[in-house]
KENULUM-652777 format. One record per residue (C-alpha): residue number from 1; x, y, z. Coordinates in steps of 0.05 Angstrom, whole numbers, plus 5000, padded with zeros to 4 digits. Last residue first. Layout:
BEGIN
+-----+------+------+------+
!   n !    X !    Y !    Z !
+-----+------+------+------+
! NUM !    X !    Y !    Z !
...
+-----+------+------+------+
This chain:
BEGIN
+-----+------+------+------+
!   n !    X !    Y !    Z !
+-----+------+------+------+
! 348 ! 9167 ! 1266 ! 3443 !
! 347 ! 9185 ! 1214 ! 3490 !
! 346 ! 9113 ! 1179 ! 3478 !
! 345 ! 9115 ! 1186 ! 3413 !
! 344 ! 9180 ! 1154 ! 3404 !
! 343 ! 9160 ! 1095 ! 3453 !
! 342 ! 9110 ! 1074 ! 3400 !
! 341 ! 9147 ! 1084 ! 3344 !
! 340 ! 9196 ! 1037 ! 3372 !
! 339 ! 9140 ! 0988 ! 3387 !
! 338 ! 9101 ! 0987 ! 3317 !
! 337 ! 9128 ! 0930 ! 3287 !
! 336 ! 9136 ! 0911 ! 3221 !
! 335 ! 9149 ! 0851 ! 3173 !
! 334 ! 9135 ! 0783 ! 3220 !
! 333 ! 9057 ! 0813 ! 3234 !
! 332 ! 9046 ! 0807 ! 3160 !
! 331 ! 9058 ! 0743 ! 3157 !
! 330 ! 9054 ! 0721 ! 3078 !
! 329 ! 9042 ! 0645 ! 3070 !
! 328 ! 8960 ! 0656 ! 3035 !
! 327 ! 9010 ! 0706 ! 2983 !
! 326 ! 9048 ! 0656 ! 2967 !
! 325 ! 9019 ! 0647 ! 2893 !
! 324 ! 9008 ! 0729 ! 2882 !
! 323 ! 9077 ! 0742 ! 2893 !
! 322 ! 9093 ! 0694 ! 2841 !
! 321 ! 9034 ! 0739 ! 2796 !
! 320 ! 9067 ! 0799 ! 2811 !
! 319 ! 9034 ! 0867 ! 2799 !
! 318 ! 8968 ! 0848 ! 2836 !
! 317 ! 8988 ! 0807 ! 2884 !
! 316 ! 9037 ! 0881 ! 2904 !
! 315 ! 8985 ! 0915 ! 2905 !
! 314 ! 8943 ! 0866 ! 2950 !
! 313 ! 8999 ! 0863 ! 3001 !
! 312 ! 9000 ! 0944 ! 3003 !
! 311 ! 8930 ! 0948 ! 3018 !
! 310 ! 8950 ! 0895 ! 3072 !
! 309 ! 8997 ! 0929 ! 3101 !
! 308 ! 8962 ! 1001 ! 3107 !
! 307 ! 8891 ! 0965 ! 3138 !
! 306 ! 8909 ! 0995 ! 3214 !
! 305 ! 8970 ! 1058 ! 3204 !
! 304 ! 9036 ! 1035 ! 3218 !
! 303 ! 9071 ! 1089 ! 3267 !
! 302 ! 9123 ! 1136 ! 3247 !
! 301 ! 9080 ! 1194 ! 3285 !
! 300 ! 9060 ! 1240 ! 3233 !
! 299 ! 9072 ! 1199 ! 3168 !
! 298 ! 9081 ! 1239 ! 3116 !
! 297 ! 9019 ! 1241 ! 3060 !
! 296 ! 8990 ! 1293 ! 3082 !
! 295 ! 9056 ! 1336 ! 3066 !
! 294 ! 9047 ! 1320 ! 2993 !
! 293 ! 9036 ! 1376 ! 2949 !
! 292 ! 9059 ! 1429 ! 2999 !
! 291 ! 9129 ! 1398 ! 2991 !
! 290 ! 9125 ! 1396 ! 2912 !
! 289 ! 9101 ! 1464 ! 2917 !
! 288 ! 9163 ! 1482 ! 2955 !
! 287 ! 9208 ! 1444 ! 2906 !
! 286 ! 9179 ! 1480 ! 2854 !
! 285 ! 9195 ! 1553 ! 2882 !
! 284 ! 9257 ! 1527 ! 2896 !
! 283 ! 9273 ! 1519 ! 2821 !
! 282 ! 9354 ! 1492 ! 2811 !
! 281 ! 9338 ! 1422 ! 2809 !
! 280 ! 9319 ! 1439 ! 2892 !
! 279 ! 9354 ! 1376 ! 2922 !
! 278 ! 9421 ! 1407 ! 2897 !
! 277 ! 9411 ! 1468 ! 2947 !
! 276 ! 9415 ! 1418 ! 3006 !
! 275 ! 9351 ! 1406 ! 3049 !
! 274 ! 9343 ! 1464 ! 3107 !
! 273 ! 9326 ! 1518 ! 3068 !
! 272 ! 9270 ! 1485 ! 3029 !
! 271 ! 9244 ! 1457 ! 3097 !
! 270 ! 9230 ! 1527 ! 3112 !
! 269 ! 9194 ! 1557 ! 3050 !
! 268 ! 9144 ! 1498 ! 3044 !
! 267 ! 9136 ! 1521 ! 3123 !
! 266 ! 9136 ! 1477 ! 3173 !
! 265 ! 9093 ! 1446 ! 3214 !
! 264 ! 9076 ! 1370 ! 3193 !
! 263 ! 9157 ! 1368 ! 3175 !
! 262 ! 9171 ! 1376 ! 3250 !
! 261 ! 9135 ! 1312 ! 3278 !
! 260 ! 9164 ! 1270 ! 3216 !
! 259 ! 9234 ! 1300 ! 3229 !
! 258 ! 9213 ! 1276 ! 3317 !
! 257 ! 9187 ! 1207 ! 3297 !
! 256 ! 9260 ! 1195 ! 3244 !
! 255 ! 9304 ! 1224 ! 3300 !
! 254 ! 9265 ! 1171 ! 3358 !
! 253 ! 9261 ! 1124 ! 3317 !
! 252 ! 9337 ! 1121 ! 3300 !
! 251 ! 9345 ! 1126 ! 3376 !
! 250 ! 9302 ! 1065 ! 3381 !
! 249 ! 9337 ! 1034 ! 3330 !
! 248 ! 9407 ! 1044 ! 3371 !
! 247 ! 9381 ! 1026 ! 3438 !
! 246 ! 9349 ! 0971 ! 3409 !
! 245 ! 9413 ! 0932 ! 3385 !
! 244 ! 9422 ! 0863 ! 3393 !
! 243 ! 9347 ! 0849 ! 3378 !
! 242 ! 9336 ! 0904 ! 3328 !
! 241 ! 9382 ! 0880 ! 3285 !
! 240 ! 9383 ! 0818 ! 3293 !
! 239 ! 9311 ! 0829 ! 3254 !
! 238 ! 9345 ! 0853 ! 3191 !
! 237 ! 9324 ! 0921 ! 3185 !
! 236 ! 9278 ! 0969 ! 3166 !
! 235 ! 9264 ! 1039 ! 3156 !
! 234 ! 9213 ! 1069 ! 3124 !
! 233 ! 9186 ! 1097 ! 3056 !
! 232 ! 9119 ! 1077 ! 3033 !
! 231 ! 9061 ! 1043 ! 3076 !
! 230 ! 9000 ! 1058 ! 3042 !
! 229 ! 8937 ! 1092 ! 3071 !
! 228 ! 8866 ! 1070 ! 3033 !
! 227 ! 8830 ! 1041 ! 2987 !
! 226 ! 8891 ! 1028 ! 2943 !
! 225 ! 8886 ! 1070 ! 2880 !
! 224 ! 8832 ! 1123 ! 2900 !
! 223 ! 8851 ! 1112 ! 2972 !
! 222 ! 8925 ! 1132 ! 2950 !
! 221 ! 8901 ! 1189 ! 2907 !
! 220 ! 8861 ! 1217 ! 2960 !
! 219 ! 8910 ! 1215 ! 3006 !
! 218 ! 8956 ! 1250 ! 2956 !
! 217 ! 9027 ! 1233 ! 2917 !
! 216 ! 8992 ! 1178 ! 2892 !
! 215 ! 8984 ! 1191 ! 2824 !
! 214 ! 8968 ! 1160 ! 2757 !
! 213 ! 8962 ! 1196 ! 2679 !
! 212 ! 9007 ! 1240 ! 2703 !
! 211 ! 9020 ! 1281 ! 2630 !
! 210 ! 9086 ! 1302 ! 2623 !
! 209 ! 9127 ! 1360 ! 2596 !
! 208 ! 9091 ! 1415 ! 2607 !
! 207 ! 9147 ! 1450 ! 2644 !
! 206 ! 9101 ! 1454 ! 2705 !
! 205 ! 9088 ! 1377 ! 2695 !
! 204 ! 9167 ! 1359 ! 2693 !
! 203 ! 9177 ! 1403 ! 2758 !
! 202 ! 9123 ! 1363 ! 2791 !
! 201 ! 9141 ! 1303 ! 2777 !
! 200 ! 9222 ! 1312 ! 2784 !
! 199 ! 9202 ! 1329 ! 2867 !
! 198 ! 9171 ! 1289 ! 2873 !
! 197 ! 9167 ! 1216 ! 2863 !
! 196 ! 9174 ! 1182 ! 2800 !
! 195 ! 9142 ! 1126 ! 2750 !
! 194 ! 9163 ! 1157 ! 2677 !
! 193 ! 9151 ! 1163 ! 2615 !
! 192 ! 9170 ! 1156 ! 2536 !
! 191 ! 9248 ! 1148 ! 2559 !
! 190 ! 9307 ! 1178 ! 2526 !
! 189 ! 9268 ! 1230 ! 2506 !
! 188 ! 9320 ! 1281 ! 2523 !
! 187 ! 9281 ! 1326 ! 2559 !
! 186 ! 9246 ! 1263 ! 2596 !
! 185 ! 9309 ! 1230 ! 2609 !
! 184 ! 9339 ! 1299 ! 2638 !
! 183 ! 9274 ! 1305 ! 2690 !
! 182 ! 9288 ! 1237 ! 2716 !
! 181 ! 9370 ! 1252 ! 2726 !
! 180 ! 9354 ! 1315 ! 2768 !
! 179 ! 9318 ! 1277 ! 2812 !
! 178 ! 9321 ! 1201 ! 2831 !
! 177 ! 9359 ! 1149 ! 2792 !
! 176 ! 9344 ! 1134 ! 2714 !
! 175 ! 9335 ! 1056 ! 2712 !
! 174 ! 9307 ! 1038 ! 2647 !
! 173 ! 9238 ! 0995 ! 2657 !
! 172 ! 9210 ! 0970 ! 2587 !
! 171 ! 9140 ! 0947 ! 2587 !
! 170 ! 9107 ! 0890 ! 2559 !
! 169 ! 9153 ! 0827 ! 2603 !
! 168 ! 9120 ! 0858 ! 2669 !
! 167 ! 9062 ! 0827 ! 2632 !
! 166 ! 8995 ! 0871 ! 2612 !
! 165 ! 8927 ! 0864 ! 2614 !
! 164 ! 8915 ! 0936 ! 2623 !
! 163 ! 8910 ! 0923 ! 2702 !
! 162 ! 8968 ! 0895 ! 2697 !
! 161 ! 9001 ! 0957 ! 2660 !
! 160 ! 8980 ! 0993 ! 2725 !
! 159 ! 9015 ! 0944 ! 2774 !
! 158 ! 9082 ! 0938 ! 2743 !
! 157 ! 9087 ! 1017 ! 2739 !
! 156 ! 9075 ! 1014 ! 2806 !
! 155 ! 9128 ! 0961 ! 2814 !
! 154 ! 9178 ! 0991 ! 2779 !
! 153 ! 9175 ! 1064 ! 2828 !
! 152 ! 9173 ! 1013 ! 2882 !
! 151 ! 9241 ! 0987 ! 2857 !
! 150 ! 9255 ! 0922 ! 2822 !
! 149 ! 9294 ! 0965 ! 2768 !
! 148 ! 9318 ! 1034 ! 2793 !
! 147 ! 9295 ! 1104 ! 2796 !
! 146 ! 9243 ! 1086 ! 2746 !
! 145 ! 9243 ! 1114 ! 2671 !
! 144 ! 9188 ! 1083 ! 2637 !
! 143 ! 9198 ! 1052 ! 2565 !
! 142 ! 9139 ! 1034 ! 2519 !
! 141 ! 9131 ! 0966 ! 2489 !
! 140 ! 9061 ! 0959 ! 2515 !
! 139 ! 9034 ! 1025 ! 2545 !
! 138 ! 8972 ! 1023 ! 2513 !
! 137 ! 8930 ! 0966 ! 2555 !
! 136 ! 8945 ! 1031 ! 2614 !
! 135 ! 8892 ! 1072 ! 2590 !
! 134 ! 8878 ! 1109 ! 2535 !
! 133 ! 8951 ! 1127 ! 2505 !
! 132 ! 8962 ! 1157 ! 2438 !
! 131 ! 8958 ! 1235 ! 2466 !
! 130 ! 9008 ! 1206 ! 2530 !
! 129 ! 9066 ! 1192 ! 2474 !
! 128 ! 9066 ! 1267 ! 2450 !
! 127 ! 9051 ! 1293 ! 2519 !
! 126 ! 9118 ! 1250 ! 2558 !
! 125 ! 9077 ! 1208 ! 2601 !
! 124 ! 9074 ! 1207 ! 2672 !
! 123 ! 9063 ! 1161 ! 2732 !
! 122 ! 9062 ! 1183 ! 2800 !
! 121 ! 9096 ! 1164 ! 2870 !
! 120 ! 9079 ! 1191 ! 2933 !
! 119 ! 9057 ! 1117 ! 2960 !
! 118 ! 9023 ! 1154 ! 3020 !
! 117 ! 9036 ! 1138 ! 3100 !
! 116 ! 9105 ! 1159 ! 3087 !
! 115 ! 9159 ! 1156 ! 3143 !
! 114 ! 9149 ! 1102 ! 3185 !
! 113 ! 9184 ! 1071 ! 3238 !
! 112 ! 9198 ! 0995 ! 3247 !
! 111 ! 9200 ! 0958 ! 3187 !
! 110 ! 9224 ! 0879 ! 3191 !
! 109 ! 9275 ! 0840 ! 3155 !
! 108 ! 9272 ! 0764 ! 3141 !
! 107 ! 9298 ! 0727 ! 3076 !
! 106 ! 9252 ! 0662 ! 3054 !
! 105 ! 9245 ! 0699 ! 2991 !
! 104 ! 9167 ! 0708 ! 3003 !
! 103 ! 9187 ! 0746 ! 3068 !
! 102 ! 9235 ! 0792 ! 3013 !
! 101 ! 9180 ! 0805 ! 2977 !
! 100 ! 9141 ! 0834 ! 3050 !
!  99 ! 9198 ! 0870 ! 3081 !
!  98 ! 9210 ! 0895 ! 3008 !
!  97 ! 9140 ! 0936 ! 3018 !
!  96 ! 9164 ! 0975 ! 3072 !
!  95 ! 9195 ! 1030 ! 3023 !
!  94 ! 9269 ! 1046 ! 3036 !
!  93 ! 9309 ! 1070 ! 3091 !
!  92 ! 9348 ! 1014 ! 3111 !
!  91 ! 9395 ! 0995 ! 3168 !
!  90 ! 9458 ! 0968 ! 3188 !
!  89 ! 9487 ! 0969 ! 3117 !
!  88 ! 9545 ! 0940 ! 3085 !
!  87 ! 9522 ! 0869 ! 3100 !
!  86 ! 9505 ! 0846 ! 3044 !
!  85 ! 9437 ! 0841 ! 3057 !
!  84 ! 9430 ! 0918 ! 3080 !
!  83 ! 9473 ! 0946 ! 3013 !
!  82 ! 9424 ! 0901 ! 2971 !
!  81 ! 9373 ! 0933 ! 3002 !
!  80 ! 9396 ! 0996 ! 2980 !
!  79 ! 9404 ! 0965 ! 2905 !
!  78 ! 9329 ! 0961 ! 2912 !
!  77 ! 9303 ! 1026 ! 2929 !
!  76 ! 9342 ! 1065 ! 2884 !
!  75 ! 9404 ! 1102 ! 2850 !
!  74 ! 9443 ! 1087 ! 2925 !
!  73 ! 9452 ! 1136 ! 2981 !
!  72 ! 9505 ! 1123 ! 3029 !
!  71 ! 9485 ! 1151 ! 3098 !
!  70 ! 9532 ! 1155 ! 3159 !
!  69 ! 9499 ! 1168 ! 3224 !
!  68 ! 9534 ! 1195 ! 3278 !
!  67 ! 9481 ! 1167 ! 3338 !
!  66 ! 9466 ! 1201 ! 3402 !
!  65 ! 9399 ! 1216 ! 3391 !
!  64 ! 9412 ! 1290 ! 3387 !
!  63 ! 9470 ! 1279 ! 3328 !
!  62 ! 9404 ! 1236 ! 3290 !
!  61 ! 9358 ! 1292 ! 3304 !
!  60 ! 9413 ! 1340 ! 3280 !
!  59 ! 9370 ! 1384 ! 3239 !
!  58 ! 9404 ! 1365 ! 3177 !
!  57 ! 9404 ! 1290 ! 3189 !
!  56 ! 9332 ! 1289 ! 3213 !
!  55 ! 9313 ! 1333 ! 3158 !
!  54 ! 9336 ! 1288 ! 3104 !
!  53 ! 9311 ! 1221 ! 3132 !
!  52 ! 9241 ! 1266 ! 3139 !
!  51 ! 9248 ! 1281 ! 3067 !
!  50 ! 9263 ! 1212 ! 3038 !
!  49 ! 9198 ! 1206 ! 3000 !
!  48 ! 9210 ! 1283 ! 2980 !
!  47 ! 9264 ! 1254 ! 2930 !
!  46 ! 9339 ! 1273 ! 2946 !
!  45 ! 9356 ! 1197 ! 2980 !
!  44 ! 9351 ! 1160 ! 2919 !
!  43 ! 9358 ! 1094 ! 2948 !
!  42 ! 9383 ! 1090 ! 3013 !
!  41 ! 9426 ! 1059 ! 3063 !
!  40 ! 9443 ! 1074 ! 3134 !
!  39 ! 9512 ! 1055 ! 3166 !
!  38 ! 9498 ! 1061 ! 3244 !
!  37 ! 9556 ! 1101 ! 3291 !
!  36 ! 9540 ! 1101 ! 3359 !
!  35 ! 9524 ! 1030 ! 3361 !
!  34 ! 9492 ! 0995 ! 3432 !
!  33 ! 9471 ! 1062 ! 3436 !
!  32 ! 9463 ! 1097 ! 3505 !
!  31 ! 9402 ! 1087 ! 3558 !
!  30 ! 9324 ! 1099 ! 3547 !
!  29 ! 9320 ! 1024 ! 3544 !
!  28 ! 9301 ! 0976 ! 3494 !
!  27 ! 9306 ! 0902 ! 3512 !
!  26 ! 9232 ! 0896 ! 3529 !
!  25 ! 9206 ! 0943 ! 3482 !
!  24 ! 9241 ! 0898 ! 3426 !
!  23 ! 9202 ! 0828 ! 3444 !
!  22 ! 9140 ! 0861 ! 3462 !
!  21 ! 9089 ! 0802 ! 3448 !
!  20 ! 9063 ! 0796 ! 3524 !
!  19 ! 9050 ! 0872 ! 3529 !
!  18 ! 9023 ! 0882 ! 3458 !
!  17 ! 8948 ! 0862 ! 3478 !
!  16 ! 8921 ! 0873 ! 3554 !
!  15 ! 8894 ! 0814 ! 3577 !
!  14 ! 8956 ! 0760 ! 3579 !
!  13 ! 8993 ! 0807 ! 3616 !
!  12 ! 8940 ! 0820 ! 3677 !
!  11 ! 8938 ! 0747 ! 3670 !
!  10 ! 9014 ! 0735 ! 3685 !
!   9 ! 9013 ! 0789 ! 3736 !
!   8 ! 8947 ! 0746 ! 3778 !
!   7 ! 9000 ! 0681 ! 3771 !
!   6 ! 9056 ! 0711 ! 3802 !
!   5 ! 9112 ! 0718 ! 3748 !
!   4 ! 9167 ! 0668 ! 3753 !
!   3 ! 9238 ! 0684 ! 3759 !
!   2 ! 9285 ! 0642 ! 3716 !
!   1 ! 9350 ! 0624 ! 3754 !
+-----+------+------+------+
């Protein structure tokens, strides 16, 4: 039998915003796992837009949460997803802007901690091709390296030649992975540029390589290209997910909360000892300035920061005119919550 709330409870509910529509909190309790062992997907997983994934399974975050954790890492952002609606996935780390296309698919999966509150991707031209180019009306016919076509490192590259003008049809996107792979595309001219994250950037621009002709691997670069905070890497789910389960994505909050507490601390020198010696491309003083480069733009507390979704919405408009049709049907609300987060703060 359904009990009834007393009508004075019901309108102390009804006033204070979040406690009605709490459809997770509700369920979650500070109890075990519903799953102990969660199959997490990722594209790319070495890049510093992963890092607090990374130090959350090194530090034992995940172990401490009560969750064994297995974590197949894809070439990028959207073959992960693939992983999650297939099936072979519980759970995604990958930017929170495929909550959003896949809404406009008629597919539903919600974000629910955050990792970056900054794009941290640039774009870069080998210096031979970068001398011809003024702007981004000429890059037609050129070809970007991206970790993987459909990816957010594709879409930025999407959005600038756009703003040139340009269809998605001008520009040639070769999938190249994440790290060591990015910088050997370059040396071998393979490609005439890339749309990365760090950190191959920052290794191909101490070599001379490259010219960044965009980046938002700052604050100030994100509010120079988006007006603002922009919600990158996080992890999402379907939304059974999270409704059968929230013991287990509240314990993935809580690891993912307590790596993105740690990382605002530590030293360049530290979290290069604690990522594996492959994540380094063989320079760690490189890696650590990649680090120092763009700890403001980790999320400190996993939680959505107010305007982020829809500067992402309009960058996204912008790149894809389908995208830009549907955009008056996009619910924002429907792709993240901010509850697990939430709780994660509090515990920590």
């Amino acid at each position: 039998m359904t009990k009834l709330l007393h009508p004075r409870r019901r309108a102390i509910l009804a006033a204070v915003p979040g406690l009605v529509a709490a459809p997770y909190v509700a369920r979650a309790q500070t109890g075990k796992p519903e799953k102990s062992k969660v199959v997490l997907a990722v594209g790319g997983k070495s890049a510093l837009y992963y890092l607090s994934l990374t130090i959350a399974e090194r530090k034992g975050f995940f172990k401490d949460a009560g969750l064994d954790v297995e974590i197949n890492d894809f070439q990028g952002g959207s073959k992960s997803l693939e992983a999650l609606m297939g099936g072979s996935a519980d759970v995604t780390a990958g930017a929170y802007e495929h909550t959003i296309r896949m809404q406009q698919r008629g597919q539903a999966i919600k974000g629910f901690v955050l990792i970056g509150r900054g794009m941290q991707i640039a774009i870069g031209l080998r210096k031979d091709v970068a001398a011809k180019v003024k702007g981004p009306a000429d890059i037609k016919g050129l070809k970007f390296g991206v970790s993987a076509p459909g990816s957010s490192t594709h879409m930025l590259l999407l959005s600038w030649a756009a703003k040139g003008g340009l269809k998605a049809s001008d520009v040639v996107a070769i999938g190249v992975g994440a790290g060591a792979t990015v910088v050997a595309a370059i040396e071998k001219g393979s490609v005439d540029g890339v749309s990365q994250t760090d950190p191959a950037l920052t290794m191909l621009q101490d070599k001379g390589m490259i010219q960044v002709m965009l980046d938002t691997r700052t604050t100030q670069g994100n509010k120079d290209v988006f007006g603002g905070p922009f919600p990158a890497a996080c992890l999402y789910a379907q939304p059974g997910f999270l409704t059968k389960s929230p013991n287990t994505a509240q314990a993935l909050a809580n690891a993912i909360v307590r790596a993105n507490a740690w990382l605002q601390t530590a030293s360049p020198a530290d979290v290069a000892s604690t990522v594996p010696e492959g994540y380094l491309l063989g320079d760690r003083a490189i890696y650590e300035k990649s680090f120092a480069g763009v700890r403001e733009t980790i999320s400190p507390d996993g939680l959505m920061p107010d305007g982020a979704q829809e500067n992402c919405l309009r960058f996204l408009v912008e790149a894809d005119p389908k995208l830009a049709a549907d955009k008056d049907k996009i619910n924002l609300a429907e792709t993240w919550t901010n509850e697990f987060a939430q709780r994660a703060k509090k515990a920590s």
